[in-house]
C-alpha positions as CSV (number, residue, x, y, z in Angstrom):
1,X,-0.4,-22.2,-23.4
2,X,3.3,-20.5,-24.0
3,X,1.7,-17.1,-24.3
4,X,-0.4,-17.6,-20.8
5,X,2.7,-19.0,-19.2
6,X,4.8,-15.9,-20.5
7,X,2.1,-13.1,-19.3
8,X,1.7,-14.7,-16.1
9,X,5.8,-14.5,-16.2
10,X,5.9,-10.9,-16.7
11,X,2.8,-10.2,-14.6
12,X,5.0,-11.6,-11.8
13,X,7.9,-9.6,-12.6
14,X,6.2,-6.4,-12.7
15,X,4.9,-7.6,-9.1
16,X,8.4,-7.8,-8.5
17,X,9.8,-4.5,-9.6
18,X,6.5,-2.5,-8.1
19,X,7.7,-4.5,-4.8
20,X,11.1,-3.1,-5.3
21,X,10.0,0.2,-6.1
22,X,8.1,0.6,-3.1
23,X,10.9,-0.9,-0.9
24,X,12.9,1.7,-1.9
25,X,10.7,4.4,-1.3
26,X,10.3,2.9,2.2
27,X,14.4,3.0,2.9
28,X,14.4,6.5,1.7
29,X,11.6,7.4,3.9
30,X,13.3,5.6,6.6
31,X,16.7,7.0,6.3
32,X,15.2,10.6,6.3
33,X,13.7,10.2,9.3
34,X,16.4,8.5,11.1
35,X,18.8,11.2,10.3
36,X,16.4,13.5,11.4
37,X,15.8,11.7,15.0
38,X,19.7,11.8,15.3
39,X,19.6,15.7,14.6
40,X,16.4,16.3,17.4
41,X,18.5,13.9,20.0
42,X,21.1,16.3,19.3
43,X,19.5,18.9,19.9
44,X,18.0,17.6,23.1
45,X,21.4,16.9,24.7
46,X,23.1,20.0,23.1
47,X,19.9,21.9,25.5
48,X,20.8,19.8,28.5
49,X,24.2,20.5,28.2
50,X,23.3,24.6,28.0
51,X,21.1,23.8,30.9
52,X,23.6,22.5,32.8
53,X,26.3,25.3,32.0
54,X,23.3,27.6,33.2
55,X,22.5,26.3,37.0
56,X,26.3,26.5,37.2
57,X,26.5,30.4,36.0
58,X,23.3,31.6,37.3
59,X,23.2,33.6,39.9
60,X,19.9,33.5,41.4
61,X,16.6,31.3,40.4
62,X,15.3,34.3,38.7
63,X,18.3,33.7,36.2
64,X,18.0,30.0,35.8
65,X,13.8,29.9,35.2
66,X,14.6,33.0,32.7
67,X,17.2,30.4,30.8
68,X,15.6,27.3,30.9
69,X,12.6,28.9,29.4
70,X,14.8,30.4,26.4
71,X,15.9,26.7,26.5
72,X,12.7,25.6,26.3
73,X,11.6,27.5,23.7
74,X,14.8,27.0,21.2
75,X,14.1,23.2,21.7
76,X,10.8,23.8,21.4
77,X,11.3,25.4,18.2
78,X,13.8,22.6,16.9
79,X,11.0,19.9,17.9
80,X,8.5,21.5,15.8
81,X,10.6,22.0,13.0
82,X,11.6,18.3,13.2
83,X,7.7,17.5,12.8
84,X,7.1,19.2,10.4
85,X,10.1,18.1,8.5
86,X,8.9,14.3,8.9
87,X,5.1,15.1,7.7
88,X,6.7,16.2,4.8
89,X,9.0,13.3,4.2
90,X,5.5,10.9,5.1
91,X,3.7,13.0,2.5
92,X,6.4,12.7,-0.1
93,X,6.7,8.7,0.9
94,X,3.0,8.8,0.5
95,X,2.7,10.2,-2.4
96,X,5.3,8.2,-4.3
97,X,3.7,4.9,-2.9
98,X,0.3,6.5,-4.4
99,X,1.5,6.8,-7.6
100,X,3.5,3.4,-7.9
101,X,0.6,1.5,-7.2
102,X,-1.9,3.4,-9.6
103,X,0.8,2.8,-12.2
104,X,0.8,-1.0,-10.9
105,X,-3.2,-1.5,-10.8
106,X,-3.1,0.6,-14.4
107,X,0.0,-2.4,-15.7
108,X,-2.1,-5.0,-14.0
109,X,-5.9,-4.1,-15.9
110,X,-3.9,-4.1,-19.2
111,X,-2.4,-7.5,-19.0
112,X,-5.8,-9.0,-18.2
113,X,-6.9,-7.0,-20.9
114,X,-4.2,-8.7,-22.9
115,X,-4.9,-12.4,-21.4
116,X,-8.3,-12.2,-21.8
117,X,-8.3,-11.3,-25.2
118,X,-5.8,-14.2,-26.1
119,X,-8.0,-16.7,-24.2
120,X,-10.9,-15.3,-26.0
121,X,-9.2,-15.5,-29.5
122,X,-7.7,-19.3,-28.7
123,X,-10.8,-19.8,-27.6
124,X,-13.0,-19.1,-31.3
């Protein structure tokens, strides 16, 4: 009874730890793609800022459609960089998660490997 009370102990603590684990991985996830929110909203008032500089400057509409489509496009360009920034950091996340729980499932099969060998051996 000991031993079963012990591997249902340490069953729970590696439940713990894989929780843990996989919290952390979350967080850093998180973080990642909060900072790089901050840089894109950044950007997007750094370009409304150059817009506005432009309408003052300009010197006919020709000028100002010419600039706010380089505007649009340099934005444009920092959006899609953003993206595909945070598809990497998901994949990353992803793939971290993916191989905490194998290793959990993998820990999990052996210890009722483990129990059910010590119930069987109790048991004859």
């Amino acid at each position: 009874m000991k031993d079963m009370f012990e591997m249902m102990n340490k069953m729970g603590e590696s439940a713990f730890e894989t929780s843990r684990r996989l919290a952390e991985i979350n967080q850093a996830a998180l973080e990642k793609l909060m900072s790089q929110q901050m840089e894109l909203v950044d950007a997007w008032v750094e370009t409304g800022v150059k817009n506005l500089e432009l309408m003052a400057k300009a010197k006919g509409y020709q000028e100002v459609v010419s600039g706010q489509a380089e505007l649009a496009r340099e934005y444009g360009q920092k959006v899609l960089t953003s993206c595909k920034s945070g598809s990497e950091v998901l994949s990353e996340a992803r793939d971290s998660a993916s191989k905490l729980v194998d290793e959990a499932v993998k820990s999990a099969g052996e210890n009722v490997k483990q129990a059910a060998s010590a119930t069987a051996k109790r048991a004859a």
